[in-house]
N, C-alpha and C positions, 0 to 999 in steps of 0.2 A: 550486444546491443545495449537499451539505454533502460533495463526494463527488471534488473539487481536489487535496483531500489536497498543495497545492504547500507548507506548511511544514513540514506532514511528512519530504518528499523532499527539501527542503531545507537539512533538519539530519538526514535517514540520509546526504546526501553528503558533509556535514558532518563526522560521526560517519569516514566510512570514510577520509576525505583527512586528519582528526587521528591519526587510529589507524594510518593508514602512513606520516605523517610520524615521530610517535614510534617505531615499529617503525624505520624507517632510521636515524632519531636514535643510538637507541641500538646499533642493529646495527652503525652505522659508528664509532660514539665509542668505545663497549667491548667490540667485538667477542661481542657476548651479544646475545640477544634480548630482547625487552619483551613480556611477558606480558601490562601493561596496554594497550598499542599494541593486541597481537591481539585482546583484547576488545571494544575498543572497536570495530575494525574487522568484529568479526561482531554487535554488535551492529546497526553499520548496514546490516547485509546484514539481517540477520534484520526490520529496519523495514521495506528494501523490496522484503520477500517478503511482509510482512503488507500494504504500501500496495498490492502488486501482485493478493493475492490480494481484497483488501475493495473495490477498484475492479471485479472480474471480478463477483463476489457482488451486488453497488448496480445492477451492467446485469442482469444475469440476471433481480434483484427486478424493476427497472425495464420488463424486458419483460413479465413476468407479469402485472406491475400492468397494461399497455398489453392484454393480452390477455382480462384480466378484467373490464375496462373496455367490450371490446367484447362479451363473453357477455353481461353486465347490459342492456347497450344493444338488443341481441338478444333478448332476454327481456323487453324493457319495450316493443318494438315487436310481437312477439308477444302481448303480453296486450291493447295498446290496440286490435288488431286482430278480437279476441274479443265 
């Protein structure tokens, strides 16, 4: 299904190993911070809290569907029984 999410997670780690390379970069060459470093690096924080959170949400869906599946089933065995 659609629910891997591995290139996602693969460019939020991306995202956080560029944005602390830059941030070291520049912290150690001119003693200053990189504003765009930090961004970058909450940027891929912020992906894999949404990849973490839409993974939780897809099972959750995924059980309901599993449980609705079996009420219908239950109900369609009840009525041929009538």
């Amino acid at each position: 299904m659609f629910d891997s999410f591995k290139k996602a997670y693969a460019i939020s780690i991306l995202f956080i190993v560029f944005g602390s390379l830059l941030f070291l970069y520049h912290s150690l060459n001119s003693l200053s911070f990189s504003v765009k470093g930090i961004i970058i690096m909450v940027i891929g924080l912020g992906l894999l809290f949404v990849i973490k959170a839409s993974k939780f949400e897809l099972n959750k869906l995924r059980l309901e569907d599993i449980e609705m599946r079996k009420r219908i089933e239950e109900i369609a065995k009840y009525k041929s029984h009538e």
